[in-house]
DRENPA-660918 format. One record per residue (C-alpha): residue number from 1; residue in one letter; x, y, z. Coordinates in nm, 3 decimals, always signed. Example, Ala and Ser with C-alpha at 12.3 -4.5 7.8 and 13.67 -1.06 7.14 Angstrom:
+--------+-------+---------+---------+---------+
: kolmar : bavex :      c1 :      c2 :      c3 :
+--------+-------+---------+---------+---------+
:      1 :     A :  +1.230 :  -0.450 :  +0.780 :
:      2 :     S :  +1.367 :  -0.106 :  +0.714 :
+--------+-------+---------+---------+---------+
END
This chain:
+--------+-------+---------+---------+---------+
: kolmar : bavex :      c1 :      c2 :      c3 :
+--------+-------+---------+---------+---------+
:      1 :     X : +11.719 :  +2.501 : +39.123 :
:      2 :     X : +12.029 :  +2.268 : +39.082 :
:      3 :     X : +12.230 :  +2.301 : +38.783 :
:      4 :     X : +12.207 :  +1.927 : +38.622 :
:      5 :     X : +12.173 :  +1.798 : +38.301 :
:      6 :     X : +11.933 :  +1.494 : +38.253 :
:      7 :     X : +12.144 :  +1.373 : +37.993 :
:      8 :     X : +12.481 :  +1.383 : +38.165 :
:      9 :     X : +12.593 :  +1.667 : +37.866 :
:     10 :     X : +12.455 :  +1.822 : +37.567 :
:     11 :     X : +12.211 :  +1.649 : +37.311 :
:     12 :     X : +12.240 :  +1.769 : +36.944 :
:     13 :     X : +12.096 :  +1.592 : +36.624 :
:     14 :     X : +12.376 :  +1.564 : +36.376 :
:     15 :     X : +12.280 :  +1.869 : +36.128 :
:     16 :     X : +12.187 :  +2.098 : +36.431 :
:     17 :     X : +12.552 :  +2.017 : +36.554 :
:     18 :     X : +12.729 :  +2.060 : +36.270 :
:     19 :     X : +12.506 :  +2.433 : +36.220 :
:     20 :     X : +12.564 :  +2.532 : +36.499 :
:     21 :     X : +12.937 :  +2.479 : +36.547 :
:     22 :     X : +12.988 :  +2.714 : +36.211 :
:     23 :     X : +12.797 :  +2.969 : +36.368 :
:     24 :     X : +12.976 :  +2.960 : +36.688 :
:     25 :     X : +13.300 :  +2.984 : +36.464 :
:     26 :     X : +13.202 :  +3.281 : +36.279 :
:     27 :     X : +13.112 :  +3.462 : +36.563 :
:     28 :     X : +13.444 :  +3.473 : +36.799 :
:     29 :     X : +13.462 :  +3.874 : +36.703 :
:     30 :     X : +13.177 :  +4.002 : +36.903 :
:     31 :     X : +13.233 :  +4.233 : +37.134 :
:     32 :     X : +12.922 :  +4.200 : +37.377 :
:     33 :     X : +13.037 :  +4.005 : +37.645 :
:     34 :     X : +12.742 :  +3.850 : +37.785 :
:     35 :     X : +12.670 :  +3.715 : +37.432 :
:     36 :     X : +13.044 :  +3.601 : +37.369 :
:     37 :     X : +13.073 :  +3.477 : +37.712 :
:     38 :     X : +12.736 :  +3.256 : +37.633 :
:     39 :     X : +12.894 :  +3.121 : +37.276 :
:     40 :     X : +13.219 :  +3.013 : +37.482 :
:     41 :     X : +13.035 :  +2.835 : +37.727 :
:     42 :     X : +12.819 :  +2.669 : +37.444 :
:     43 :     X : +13.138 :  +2.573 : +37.249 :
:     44 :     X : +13.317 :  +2.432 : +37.571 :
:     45 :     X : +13.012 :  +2.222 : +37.663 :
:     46 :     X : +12.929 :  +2.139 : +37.258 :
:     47 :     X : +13.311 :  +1.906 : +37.313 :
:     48 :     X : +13.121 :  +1.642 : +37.559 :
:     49 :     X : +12.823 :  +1.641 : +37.319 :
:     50 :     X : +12.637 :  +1.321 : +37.275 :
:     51 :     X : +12.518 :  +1.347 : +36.903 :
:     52 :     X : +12.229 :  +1.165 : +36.724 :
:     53 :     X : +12.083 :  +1.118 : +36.404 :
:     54 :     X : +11.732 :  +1.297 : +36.392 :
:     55 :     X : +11.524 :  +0.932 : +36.443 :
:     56 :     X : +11.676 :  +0.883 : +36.758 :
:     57 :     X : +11.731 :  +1.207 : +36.962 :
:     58 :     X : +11.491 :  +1.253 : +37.264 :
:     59 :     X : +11.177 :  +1.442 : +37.219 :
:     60 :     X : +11.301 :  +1.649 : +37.549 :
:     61 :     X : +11.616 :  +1.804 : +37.400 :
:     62 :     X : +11.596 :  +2.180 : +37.323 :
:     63 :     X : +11.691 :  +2.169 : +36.925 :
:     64 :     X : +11.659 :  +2.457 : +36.651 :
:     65 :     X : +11.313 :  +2.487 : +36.600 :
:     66 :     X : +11.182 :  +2.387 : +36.918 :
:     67 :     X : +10.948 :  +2.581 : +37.119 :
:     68 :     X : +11.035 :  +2.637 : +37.420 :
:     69 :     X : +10.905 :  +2.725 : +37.824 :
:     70 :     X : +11.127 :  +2.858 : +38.085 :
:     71 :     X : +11.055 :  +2.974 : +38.428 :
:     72 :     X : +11.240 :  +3.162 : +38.648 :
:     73 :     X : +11.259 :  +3.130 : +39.023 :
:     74 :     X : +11.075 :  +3.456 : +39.101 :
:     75 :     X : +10.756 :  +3.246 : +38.923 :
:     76 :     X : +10.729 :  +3.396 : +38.555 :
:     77 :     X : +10.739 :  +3.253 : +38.228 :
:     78 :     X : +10.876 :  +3.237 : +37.912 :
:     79 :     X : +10.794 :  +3.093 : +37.564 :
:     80 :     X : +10.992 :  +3.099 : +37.280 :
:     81 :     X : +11.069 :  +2.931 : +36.948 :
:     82 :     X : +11.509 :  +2.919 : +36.921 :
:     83 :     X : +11.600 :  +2.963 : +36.497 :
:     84 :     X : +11.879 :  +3.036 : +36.310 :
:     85 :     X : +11.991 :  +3.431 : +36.368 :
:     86 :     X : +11.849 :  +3.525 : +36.010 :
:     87 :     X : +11.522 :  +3.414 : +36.140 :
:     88 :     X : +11.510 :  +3.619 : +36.485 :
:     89 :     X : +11.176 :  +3.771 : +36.546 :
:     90 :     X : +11.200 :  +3.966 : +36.901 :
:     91 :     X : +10.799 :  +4.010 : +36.811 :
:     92 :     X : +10.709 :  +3.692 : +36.732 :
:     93 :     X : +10.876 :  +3.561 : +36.998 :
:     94 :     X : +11.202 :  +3.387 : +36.789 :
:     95 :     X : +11.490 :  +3.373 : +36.942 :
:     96 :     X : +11.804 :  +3.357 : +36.785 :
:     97 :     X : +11.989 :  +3.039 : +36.894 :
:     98 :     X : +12.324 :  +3.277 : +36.907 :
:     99 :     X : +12.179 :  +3.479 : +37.159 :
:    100 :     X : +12.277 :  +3.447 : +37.535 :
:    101 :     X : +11.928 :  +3.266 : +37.604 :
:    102 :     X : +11.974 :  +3.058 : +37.288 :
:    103 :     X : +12.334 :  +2.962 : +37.332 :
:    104 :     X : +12.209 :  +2.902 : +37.669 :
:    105 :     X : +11.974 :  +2.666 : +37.668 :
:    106 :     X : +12.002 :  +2.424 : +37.316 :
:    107 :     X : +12.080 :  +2.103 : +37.338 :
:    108 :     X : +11.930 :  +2.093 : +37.744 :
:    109 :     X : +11.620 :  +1.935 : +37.846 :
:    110 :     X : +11.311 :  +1.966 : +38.032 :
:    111 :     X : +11.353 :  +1.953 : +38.370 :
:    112 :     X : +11.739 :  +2.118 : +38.318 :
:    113 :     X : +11.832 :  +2.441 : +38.469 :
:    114 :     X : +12.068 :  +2.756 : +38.392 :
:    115 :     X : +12.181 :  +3.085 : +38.536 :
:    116 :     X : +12.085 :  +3.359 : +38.320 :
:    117 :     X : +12.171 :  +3.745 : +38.232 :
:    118 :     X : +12.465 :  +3.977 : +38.376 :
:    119 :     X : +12.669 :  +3.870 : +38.658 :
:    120 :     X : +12.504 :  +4.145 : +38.914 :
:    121 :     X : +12.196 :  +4.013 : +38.801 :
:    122 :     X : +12.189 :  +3.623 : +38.780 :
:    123 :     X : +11.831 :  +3.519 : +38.737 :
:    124 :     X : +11.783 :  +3.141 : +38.783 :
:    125 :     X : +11.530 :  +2.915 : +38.466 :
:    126 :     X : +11.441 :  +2.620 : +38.448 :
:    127 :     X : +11.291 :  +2.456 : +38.139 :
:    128 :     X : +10.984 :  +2.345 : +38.157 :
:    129 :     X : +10.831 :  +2.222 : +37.839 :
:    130 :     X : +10.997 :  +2.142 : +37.513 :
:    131 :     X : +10.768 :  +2.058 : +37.220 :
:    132 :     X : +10.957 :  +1.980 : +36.852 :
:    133 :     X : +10.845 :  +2.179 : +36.567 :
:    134 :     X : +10.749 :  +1.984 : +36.236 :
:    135 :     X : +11.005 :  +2.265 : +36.071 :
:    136 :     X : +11.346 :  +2.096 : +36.055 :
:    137 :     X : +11.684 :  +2.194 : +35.848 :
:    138 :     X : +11.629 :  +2.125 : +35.455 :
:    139 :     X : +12.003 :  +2.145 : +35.441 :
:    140 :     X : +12.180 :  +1.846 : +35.354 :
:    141 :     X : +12.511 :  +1.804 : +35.544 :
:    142 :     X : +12.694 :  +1.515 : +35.432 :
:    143 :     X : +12.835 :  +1.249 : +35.640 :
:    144 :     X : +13.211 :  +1.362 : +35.513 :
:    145 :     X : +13.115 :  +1.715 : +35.650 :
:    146 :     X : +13.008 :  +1.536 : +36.004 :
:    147 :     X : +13.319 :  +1.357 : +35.991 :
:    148 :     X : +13.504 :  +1.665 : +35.922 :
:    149 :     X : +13.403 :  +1.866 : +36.207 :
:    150 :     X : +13.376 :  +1.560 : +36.432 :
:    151 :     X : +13.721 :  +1.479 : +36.506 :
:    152 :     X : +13.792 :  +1.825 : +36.614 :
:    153 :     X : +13.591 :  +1.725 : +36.906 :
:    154 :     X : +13.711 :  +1.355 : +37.049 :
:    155 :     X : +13.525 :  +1.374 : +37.347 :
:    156 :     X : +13.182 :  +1.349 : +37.144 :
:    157 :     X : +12.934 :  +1.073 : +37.156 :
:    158 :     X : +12.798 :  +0.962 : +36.842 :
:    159 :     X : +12.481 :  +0.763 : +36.938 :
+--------+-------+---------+---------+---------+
END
């Protein structure tokens, strides 16, 4: 499985950028590397982010909310809805987008790979179905907010 993104670089919807970016902030004290290692990555890779307004992101990006399929290279599967970390359900299979799977895999597509787990024990997923969940943010983030935590990342595409 090659490492490629479809999209050249992360896809995010506006408010799922701007979400996530504050919880990436607010979490530079943990102390499990794995996870922190997983957050830095995301936040490295969120700087070459091509952004979009809800109407127009692909229907292949993984987003919060989306349910999601992976399979590893030894054949089994995975599927998951990713949420916000207050709505984490190990039992009801919801992942918190802040943990190492999470961070790993939003704003990929289907068809887009990633190593996964500890480094003596790299497991190799693809994603292979993304479906959207009707359940979106019923926050309102304001286009001064955007444009506030925006320019802290000139690199971005705004489509």
């Amino acid at each position: 499985m090659e490492e490629k993104m479809k999209y050249g670089s992360l896809v995010f919807e506006k408010k799922d950028f701007v979400m996530i970016k504050r919880y990436v902030q607010l979490n530079h004290y943990i102390e499990d590397y794995a996870h922190k290692d997983a957050l830095e990555a995301l936040e490295e890779n969120m700087s070459d982010a091509q952004i979009y307004d809800l109407e127009d992101i692909p229907e292949d990006i993984v987003r919060l909310y989306s349910i999601v399929t992976v399979r590893s290279e030894l054949g089994w599967c995975k599927t998951f809805q990713l949420v916000l970390p207050s709505e984490k359900d190990i039992e009801k299979d919801k992942l918190s987008v802040q943990s190492t799977l999470g961070a790993s895999v939003i704003g990929l597509s289907e068809g887009d790979c990633i190593n996964y787990g500890l480094p003596s024990n790299i497991i190799k997923l693809k994603i292979k179905r993304v479906k959207q969940s009707p359940k979106h943010f019923k926050v309102n983030i304001s286009e001064e907010v955007f444009t506030n935590v925006l320019p802290k990342y000139p690199k971005n595409q705004f489509i």
